[in-house]
PDB file as gemmi writes it, atoms N, CA and C in Angstrom:
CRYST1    1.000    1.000    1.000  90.00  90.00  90.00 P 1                      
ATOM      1  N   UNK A   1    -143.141  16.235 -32.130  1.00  0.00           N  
ATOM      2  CA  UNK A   1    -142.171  16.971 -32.922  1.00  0.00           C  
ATOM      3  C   UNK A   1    -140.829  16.239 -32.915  1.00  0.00           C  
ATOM      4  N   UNK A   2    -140.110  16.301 -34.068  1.00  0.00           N  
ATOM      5  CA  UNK A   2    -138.889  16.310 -34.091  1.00  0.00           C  
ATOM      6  C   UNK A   2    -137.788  16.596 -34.476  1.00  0.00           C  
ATOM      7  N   UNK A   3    -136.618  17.005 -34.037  1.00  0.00           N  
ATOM      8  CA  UNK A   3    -135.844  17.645 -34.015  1.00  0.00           C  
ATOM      9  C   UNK A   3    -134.832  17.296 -35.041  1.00  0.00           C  
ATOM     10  N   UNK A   4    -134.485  18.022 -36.019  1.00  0.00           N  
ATOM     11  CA  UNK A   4    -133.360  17.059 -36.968  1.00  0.00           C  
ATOM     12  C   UNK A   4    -132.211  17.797 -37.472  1.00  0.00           C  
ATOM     13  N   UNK A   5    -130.758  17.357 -37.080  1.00  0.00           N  
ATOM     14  CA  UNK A   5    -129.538  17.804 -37.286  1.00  0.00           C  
ATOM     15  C   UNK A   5    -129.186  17.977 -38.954  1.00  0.00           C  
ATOM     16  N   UNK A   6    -129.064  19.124 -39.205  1.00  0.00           N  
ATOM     17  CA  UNK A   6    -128.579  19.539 -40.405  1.00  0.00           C  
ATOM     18  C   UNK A   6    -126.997  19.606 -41.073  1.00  0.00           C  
ATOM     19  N   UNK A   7    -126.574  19.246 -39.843  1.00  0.00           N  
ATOM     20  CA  UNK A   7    -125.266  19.177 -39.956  1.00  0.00           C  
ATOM     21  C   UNK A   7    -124.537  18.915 -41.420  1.00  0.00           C  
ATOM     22  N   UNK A   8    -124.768  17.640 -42.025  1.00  0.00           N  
ATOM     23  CA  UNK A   8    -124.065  17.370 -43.353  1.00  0.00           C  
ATOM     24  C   UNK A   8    -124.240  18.070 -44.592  1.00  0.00           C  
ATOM     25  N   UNK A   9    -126.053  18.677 -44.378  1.00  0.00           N  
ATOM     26  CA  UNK A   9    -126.283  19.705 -45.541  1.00  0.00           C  
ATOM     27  C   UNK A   9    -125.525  20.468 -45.645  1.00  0.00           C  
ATOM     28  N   UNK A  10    -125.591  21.221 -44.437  1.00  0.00           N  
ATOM     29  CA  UNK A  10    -124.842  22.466 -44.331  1.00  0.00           C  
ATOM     30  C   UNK A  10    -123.221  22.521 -44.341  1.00  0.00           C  
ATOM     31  N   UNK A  11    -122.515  21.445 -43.945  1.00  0.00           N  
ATOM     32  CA  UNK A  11    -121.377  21.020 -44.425  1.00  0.00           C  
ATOM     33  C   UNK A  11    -120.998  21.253 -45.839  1.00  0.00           C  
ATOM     34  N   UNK A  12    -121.921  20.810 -46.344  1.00  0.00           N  
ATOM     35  CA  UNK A  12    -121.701  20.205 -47.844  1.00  0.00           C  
ATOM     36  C   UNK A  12    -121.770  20.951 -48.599  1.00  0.00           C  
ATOM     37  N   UNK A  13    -122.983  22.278 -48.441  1.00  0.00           N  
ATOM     38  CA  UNK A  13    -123.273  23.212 -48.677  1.00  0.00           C  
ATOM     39  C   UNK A  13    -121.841  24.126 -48.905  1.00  0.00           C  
ATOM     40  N   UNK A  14    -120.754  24.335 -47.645  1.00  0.00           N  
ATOM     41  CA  UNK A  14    -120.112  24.861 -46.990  1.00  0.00           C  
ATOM     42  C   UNK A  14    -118.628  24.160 -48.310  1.00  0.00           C  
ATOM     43  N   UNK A  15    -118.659  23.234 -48.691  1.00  0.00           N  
ATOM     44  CA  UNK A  15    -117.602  22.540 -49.568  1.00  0.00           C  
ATOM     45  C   UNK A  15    -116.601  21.987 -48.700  1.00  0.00           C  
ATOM     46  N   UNK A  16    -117.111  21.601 -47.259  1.00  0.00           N  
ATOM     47  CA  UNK A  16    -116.293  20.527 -46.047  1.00  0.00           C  
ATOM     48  C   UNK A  16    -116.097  19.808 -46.096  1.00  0.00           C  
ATOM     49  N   UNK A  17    -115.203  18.893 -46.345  1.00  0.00           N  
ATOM     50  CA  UNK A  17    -115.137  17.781 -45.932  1.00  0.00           C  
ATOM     51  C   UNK A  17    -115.146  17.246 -44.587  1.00  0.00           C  
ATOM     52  N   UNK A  18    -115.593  16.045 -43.902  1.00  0.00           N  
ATOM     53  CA  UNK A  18    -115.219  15.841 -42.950  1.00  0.00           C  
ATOM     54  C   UNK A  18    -113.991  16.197 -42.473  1.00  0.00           C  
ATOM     55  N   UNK A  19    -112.554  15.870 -42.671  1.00  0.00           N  
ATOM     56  CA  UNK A  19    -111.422  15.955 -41.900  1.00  0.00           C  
ATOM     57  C   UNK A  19    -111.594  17.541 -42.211  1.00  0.00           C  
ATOM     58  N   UNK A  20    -111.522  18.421 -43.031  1.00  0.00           N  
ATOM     59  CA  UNK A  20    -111.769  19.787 -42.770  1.00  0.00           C  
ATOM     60  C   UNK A  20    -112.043  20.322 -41.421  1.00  0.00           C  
ATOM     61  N   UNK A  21    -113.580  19.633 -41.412  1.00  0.00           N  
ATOM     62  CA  UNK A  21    -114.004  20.650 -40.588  1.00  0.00           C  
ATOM     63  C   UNK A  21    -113.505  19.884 -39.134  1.00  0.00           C  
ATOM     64  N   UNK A  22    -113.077  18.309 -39.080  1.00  0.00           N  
ATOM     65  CA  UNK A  22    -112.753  17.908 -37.785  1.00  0.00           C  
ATOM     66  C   UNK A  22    -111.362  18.393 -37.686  1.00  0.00           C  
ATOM     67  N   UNK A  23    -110.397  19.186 -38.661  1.00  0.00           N  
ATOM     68  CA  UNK A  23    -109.249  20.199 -38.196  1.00  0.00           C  
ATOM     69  C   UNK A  23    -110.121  21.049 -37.603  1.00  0.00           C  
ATOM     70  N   UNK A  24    -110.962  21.946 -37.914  1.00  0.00           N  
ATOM     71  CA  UNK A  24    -111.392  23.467 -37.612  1.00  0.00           C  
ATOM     72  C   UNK A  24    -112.208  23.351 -36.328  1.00  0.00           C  
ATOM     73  N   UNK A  25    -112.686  21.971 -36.089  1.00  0.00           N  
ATOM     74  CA  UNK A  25    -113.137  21.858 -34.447  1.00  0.00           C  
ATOM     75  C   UNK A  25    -112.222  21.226 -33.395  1.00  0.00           C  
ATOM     76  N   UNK A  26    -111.814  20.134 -33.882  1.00  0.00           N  
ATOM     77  CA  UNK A  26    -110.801  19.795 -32.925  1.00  0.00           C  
ATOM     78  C   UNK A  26    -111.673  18.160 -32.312  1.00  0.00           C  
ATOM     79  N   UNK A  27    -112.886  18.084 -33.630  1.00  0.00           N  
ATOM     80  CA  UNK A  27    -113.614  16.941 -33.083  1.00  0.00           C  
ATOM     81  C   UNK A  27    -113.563  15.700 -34.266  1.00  0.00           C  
ATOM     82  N   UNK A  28    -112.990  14.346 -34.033  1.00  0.00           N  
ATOM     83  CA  UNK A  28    -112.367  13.424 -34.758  1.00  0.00           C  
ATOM     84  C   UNK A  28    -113.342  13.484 -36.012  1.00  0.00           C  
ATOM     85  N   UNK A  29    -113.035  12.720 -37.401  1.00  0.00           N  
ATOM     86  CA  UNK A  29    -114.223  13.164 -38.308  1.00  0.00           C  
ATOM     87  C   UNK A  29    -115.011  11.963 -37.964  1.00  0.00           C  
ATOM     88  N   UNK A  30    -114.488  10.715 -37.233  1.00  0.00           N  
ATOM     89  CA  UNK A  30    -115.107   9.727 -37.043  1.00  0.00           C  
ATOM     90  C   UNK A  30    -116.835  10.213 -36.068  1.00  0.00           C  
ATOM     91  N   UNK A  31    -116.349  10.734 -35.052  1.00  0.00           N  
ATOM     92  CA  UNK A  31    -117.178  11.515 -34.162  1.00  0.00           C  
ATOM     93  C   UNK A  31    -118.379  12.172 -35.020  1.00  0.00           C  
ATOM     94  N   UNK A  32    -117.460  12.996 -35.606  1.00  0.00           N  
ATOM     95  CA  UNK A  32    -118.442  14.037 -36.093  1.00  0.00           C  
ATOM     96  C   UNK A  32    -119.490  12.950 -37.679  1.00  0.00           C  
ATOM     97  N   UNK A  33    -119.054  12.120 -38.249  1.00  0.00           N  
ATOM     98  CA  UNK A  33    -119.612  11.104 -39.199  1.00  0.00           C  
ATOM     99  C   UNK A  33    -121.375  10.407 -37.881  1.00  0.00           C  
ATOM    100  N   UNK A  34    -120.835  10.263 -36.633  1.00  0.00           N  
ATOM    101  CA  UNK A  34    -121.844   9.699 -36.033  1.00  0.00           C  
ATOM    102  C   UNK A  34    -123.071  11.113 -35.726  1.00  0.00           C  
ATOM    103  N   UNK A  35    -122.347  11.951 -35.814  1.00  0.00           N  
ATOM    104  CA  UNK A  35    -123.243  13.337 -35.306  1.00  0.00           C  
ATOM    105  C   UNK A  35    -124.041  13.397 -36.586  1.00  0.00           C  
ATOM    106  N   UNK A  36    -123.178  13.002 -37.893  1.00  0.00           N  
ATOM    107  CA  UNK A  36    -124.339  13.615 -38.882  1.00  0.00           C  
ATOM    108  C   UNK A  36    -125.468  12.809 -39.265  1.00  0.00           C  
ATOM    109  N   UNK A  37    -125.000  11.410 -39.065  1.00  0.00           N  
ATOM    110  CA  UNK A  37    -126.139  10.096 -39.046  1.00  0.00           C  
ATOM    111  C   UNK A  37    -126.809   9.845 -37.938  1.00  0.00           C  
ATOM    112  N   UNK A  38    -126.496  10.659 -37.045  1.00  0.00           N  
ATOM    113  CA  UNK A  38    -128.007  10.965 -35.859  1.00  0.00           C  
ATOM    114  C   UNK A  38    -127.786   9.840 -35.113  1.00  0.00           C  
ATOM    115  N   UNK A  39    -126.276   9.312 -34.836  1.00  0.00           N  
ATOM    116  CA  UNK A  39    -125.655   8.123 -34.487  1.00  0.00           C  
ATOM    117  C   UNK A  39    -125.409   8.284 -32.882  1.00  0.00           C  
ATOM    118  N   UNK A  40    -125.493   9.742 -32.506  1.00  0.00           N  
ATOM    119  CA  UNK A  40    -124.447  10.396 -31.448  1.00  0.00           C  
ATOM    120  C   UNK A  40    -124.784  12.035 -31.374  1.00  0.00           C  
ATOM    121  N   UNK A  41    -125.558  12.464 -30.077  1.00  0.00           N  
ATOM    122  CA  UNK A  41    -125.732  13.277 -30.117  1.00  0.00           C  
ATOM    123  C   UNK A  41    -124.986  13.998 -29.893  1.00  0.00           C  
ATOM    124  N   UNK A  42    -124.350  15.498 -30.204  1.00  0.00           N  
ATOM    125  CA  UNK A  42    -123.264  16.459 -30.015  1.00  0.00           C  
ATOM    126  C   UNK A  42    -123.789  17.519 -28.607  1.00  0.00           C  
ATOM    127  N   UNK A  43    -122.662  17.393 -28.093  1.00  0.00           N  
ATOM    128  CA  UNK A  43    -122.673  18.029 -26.693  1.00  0.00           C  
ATOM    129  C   UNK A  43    -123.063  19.534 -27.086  1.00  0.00           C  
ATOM    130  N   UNK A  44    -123.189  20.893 -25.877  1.00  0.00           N  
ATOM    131  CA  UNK A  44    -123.694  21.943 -26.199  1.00  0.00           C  
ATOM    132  C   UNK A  44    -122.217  22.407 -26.954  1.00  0.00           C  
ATOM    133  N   UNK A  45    -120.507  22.152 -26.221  1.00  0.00           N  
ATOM    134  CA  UNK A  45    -119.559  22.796 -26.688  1.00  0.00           C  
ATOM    135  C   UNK A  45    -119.476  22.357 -27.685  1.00  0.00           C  
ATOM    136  N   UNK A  46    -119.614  21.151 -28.365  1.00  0.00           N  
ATOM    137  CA  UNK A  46    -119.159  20.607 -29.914  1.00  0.00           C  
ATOM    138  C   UNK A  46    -120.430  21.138 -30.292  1.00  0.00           C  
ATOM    139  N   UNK A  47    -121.398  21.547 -30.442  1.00  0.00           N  
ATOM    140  CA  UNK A  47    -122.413  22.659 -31.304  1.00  0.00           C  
ATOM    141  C   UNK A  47    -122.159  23.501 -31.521  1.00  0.00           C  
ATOM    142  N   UNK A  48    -120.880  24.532 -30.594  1.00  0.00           N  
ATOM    143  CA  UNK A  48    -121.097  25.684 -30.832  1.00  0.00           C  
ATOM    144  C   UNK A  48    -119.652  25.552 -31.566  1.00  0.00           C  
ATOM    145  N   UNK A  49    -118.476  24.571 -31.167  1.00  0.00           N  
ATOM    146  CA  UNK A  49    -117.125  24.271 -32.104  1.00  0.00           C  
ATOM    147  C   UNK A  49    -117.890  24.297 -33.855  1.00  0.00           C  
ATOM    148  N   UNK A  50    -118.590  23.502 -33.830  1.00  0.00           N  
ATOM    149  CA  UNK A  50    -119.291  23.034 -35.065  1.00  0.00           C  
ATOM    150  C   UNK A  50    -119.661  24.510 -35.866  1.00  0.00           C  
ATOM    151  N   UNK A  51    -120.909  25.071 -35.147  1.00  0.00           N  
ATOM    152  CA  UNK A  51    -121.488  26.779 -35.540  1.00  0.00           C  
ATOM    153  C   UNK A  51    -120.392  27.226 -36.144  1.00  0.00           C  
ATOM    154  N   UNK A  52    -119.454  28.075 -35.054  1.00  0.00           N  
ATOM    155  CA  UNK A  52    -118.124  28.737 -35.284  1.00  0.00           C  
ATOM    156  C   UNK A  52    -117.335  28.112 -36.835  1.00  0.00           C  
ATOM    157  N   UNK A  53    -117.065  27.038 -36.735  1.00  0.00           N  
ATOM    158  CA  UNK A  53    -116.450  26.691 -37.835  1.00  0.00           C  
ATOM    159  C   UNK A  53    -117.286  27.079 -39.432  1.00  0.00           C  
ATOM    160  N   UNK A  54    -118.550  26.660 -38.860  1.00  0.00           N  
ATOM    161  CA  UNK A  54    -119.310  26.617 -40.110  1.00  0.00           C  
ATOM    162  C   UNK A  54    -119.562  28.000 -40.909  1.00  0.00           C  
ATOM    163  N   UNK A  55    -119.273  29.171 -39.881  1.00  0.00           N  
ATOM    164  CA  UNK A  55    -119.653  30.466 -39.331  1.00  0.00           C  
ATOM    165  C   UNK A  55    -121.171  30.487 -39.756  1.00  0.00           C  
ATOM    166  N   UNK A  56    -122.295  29.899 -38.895  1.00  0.00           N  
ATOM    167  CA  UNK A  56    -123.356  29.814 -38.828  1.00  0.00           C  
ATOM    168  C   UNK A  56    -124.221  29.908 -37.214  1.00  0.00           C  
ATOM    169  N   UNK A  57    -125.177  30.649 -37.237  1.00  0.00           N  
ATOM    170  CA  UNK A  57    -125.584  30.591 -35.660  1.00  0.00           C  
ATOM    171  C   UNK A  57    -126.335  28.938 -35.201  1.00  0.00           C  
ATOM    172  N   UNK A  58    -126.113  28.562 -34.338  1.00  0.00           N  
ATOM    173  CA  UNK A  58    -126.301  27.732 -33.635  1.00  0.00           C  
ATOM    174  C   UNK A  58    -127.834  26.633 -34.239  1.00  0.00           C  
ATOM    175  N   UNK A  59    -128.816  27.730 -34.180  1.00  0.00           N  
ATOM    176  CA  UNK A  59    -130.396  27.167 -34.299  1.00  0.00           C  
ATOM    177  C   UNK A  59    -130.444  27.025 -36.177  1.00  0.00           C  
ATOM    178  N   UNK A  60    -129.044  27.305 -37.034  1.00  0.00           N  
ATOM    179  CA  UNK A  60    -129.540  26.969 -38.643  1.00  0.00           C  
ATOM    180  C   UNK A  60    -128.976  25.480 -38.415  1.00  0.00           C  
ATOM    181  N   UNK A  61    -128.402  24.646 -37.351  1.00  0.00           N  
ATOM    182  CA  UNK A  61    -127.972  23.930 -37.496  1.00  0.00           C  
ATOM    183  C   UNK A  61    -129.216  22.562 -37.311  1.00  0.00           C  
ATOM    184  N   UNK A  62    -130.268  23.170 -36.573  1.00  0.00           N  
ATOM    185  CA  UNK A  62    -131.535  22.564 -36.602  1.00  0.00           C  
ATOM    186  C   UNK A  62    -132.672  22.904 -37.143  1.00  0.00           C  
ATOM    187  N   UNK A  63    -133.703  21.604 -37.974  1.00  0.00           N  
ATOM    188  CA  UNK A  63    -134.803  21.947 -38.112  1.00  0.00           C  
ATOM    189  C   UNK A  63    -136.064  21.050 -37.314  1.00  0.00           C  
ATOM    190  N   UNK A  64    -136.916  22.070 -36.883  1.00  0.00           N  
ATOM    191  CA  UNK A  64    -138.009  21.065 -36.243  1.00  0.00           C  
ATOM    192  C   UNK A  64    -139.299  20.342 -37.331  1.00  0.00           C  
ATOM    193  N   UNK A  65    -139.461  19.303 -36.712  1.00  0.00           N  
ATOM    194  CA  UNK A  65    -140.470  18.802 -37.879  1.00  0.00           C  
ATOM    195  C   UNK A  65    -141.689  18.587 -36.958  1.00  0.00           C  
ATOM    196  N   UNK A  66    -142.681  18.943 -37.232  1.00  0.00           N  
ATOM    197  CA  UNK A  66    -143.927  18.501 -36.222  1.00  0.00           C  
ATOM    198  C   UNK A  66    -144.434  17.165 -36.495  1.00  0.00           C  
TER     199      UNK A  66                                                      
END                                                                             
């Protein structure tokens, strides 16, 4: 299985820009650019900075693929 970060959909979805949402977390957009290209995995607190901002629960931010 594997696990895959949804992050930019749902961003995008959301009408975020990077620096947006790296105001509304407090996490650089550079950072967060490596989180969405699966460059850099995001710690448990920058998941849930991320959620909160997005106002989304935690697990829409992943999908599993078998």
């Amino acid at each position: 299985m594997k696990v895959v970060l949804l992050l930019k959909e749902i961003r995008k979805e959301k009408g975020y820009s990077l620096e947006k949402l790296s105001k509304m977390t407090g996490i650089s957009s550079s950072h967060l650019n490596y989180i969405e290209n699966n460059e850099k995995e995001p710690s448990l607190s920058m998941t849930v900075r991320i959620a909160r901002a997005l106002k989304i629960k935690i697990d829409k931010l992943y999908k599993v693929i078998p």
